[in-house]
C-alpha positions in Angstrom: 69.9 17.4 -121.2 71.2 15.4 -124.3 69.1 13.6 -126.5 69.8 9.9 -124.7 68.4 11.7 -120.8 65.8 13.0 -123.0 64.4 9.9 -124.9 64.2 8.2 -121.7 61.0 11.3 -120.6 59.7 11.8 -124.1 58.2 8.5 -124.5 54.5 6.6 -123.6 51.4 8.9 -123.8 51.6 12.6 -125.3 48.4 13.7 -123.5 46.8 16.9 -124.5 45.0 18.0 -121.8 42.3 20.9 -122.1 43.0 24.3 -121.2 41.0 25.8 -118.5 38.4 28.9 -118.6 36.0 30.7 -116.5 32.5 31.1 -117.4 33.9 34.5 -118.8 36.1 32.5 -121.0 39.4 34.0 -119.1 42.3 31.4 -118.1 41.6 29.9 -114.9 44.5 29.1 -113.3 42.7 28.1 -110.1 41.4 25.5 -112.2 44.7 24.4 -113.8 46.1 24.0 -110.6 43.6 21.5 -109.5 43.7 19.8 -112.8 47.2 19.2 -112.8 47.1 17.9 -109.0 44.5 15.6 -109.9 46.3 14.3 -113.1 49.3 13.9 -111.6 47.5 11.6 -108.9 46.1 9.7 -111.7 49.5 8.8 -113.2 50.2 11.7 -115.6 53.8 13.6 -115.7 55.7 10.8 -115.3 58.8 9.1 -117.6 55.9 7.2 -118.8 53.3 10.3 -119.8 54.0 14.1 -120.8 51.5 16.4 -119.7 51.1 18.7 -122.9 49.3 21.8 -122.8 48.5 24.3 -125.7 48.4 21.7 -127.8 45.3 22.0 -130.6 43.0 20.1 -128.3 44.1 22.0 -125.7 42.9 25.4 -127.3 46.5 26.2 -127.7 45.7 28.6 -131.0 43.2 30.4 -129.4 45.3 31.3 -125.8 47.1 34.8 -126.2 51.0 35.2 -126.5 50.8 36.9 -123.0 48.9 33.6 -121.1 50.4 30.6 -121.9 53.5 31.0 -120.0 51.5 31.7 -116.8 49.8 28.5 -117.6 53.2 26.8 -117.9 54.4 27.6 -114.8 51.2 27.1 -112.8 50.8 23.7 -114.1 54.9 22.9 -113.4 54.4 24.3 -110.2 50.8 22.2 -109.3 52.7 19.4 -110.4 55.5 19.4 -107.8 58.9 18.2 -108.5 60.5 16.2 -111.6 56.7 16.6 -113.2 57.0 15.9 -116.8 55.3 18.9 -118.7 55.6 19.6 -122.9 54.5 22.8 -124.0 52.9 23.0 -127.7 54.4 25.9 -129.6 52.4 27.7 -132.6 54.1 27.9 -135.6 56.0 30.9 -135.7 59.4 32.1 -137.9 62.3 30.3 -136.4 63.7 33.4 -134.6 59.9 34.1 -132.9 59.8 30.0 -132.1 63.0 30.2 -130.3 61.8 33.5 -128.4 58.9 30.6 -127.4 61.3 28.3 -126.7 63.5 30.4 -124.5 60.0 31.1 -122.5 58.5 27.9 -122.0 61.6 26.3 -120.8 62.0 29.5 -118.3 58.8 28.3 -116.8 59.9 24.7 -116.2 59.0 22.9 -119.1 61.2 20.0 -119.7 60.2 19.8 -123.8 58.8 21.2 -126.3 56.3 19.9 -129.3 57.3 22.0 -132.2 54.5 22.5 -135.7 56.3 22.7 -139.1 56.6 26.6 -139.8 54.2 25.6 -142.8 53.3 29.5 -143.1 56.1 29.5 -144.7 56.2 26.1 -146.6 59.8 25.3 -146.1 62.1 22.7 -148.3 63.8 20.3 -146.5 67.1 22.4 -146.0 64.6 24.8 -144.5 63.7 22.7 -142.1 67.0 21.5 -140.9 68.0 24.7 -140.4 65.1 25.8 -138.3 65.1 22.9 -135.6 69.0 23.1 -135.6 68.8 26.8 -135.0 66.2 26.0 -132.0 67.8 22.9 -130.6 71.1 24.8 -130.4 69.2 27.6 -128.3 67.5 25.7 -125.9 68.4 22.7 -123.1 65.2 20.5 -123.3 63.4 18.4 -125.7 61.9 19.0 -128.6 59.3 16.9 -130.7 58.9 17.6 -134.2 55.2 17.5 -135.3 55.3 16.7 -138.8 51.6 18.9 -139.2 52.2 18.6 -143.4 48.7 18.9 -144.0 48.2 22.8 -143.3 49.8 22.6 -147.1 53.7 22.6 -146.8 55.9 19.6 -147.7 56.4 16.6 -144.8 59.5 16.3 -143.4 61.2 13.3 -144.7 63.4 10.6 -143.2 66.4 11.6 -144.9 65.8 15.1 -143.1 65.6 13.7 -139.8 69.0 12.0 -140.3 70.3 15.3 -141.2 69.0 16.4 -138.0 70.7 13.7 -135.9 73.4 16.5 -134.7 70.5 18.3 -132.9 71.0 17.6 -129.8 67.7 18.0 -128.5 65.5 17.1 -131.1 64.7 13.7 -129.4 60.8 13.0 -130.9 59.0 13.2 -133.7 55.4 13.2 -133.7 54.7 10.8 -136.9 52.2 10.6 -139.4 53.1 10.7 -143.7 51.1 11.6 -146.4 51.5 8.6 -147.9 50.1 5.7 -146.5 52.9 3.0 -147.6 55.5 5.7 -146.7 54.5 5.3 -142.6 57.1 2.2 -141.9 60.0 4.7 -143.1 60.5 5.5 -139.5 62.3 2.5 -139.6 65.1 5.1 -140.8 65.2 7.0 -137.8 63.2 5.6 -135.0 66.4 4.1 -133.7 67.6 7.9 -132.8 64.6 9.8 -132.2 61.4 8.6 -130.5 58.9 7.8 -132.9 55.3 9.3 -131.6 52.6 7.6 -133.4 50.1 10.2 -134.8 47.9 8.3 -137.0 46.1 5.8 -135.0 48.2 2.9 -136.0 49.9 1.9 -132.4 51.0 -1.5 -133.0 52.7 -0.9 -135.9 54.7 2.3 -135.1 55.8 0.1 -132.0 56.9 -3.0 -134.6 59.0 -0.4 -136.0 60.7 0.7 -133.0 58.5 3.6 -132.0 57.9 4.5 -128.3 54.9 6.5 -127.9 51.2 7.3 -128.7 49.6 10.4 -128.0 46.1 11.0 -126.1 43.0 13.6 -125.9 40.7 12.0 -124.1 43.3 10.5 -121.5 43.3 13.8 -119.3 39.4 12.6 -118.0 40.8 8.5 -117.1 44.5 8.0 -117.9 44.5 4.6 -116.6 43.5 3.7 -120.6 46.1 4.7 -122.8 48.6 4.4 -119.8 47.8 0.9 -120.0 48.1 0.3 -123.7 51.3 2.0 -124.0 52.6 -0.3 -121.2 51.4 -3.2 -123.3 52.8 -1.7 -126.4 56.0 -1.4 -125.0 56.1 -5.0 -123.5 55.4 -6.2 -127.5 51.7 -7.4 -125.9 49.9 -6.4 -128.5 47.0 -8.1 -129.2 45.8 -7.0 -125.9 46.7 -3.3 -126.4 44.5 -3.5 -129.6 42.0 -4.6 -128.1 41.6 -2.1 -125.7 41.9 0.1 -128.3 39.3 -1.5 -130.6 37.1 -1.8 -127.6 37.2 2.3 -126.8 37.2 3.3 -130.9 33.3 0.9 -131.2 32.2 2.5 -127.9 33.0 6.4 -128.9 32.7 6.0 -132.1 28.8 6.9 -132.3 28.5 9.9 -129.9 32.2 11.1 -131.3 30.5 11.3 -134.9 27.5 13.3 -133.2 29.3 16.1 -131.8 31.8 16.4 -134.8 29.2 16.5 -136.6 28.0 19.6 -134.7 31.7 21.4 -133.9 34.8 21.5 -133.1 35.6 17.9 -131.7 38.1 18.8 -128.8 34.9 20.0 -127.1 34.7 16.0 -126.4 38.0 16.7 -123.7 36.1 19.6 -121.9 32.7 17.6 -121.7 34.5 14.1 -120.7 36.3 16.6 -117.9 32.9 17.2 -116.7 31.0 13.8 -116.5 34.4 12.5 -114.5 33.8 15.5 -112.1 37.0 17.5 -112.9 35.5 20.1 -115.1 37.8 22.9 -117.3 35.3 25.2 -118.0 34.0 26.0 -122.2 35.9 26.0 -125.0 36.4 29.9 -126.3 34.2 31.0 -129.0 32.6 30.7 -131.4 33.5 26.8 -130.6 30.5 25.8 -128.4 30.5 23.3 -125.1 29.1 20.0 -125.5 25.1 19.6 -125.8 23.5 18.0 -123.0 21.8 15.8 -125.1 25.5 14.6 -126.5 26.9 15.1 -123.0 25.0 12.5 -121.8 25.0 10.1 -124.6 29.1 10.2 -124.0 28.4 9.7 -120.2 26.0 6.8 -121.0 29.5 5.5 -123.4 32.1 6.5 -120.6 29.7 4.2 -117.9 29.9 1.7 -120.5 33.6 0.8 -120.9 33.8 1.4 -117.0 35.7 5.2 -117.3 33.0 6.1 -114.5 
């Protein structure tokens, strides 16, 4: 696919969706076959939503070298034909990225989100070379996520430009480090779809972005699916309403349980309460209390998600 066939999939909600374990903490594909039937039901994998797994709140650190791609191709496979699937790559050297690459898109995945090699904090002619060298390799998408604050340098408009000629870099996943510096996607969101990553919707879509991404849309998609349709039809005092509306209901029991650990336990315990559990989270990250659990149940029942 070029990058024009590829903006038109890589766009609406990123939605990380939780990876699935057994009560002995081993991948349950079982499970992710279910999951991915039910999501897809619910509106997920479309042109409108990517159904991203091994993303951070999807556990993707902590799932070996030797799993993910079996839990690529059971959730392509659950999800039937033309089902719109990202797969999160760790950072890696370029040549062991495009190894990933190679694999993921093997198993049916139709793009890729793709972390800054910030092991190795590149400069910016660094990181041209690396995404040209894995666009060149590959035939789907990619979407860049600009994760500068593991300590290496953001990538910068001016680099994106340069990597206009990489055919299938078609997304970037944007935040900046400095606040004023956000609306610079102005520079580029014209070629590459601009994936806000920093809570501020309405104005990546002002300045021509074309997505928002989503943890907590694997346990009611018909949210964020919403908003983004809003976004895109320029309605957005309505989209931020809904979104104002979630962020004052959450916010509480959200603050409680990252106060306690890691906070995409939230996914796995939302999963639960809507009846479509994915098992714990791997240690030493612990599952939901059921004290919190059902304070977020009590929130879910009020803004109508059950």
């Amino acid at each position: 696919m070029n990058r024009e066939e590829l903006r038109k999939i890589m766009r609406g909600v990123s939605v990380a969706v939780p990876t699935p374990f057994d009560n002995n903490y081993a991948l349950d594909l079982a499970a992710a076959t279910d999951l991915t039937q039910w999501w897809v039901e619910q509106g997920l994998g479309t042109d409108k939503s990517m159904i991203k797994l091994c993303s951070a709140w999807g556990q993707g650190p902590d799932i070996r070298d030797t799993e993910w791609p079996d839990l690529v191709r059971t959730v392509v496979d659950a999800g039937g034909s033309g089902v719109n699937v990202m797969c999160g790559l760790k950072s890696k050297d370029t040549l062991r990225t495009i190894e990933d690459a190679k694999i993921a898109q093997d198993m049916g995945a139709n793009s890729l989100q793709i972390e800054l090699p910030y092991n190795h904090k590149p400069n910016q002619d660094q990181y041209v070379k690396h995404f040209t060298m894995i666009s060149d390799a590959i035939d789907i998408g990619i979407m860049i996520y600009n994760t500068y604050w593991f300590g290496c340098d953001s990538l910068e408009p001016e680099t994106l430009l340069r990597l206009k000629d990489a055919e299938h870099v078609a997304a970037i996943k944007w935040n900046y480090p400095d606040p004023d510096g956000y609306d610079k996607m102005k520079e580029f969101s014209d070629i590459f779809n601009v994936i806000d990553n920093s809570g501020q919707h309405v104005k990546c879509f002002k300045n021509g972005g074309a997505g928002i991404v989503s943890a907590f849309a694997p346990a009611y998609p018909a949210h964020d699916l919403r908003v983004a349709d809003l976004l895109a039809a320029g309605q957005y005092d309505e989209a931020e309403e809904m979104v104002k509306r979630e962020d004052e209901v959450f916010a509480p029991i959200f603050a409680k349980v990252s106060a306690t650990g890691g906070g995409y336990r939230l996914a796995k315990a939302m999963m639960n309460i809507v009846g479509h559990p994915s098992g714990p989270p791997r240690l030493p990250t612990e599952p939901v209390s059921p004290e919190h659990e059902g304070e977020l149940r009590e929130a879910m029942k009020k803004i109508g998600w059950v």
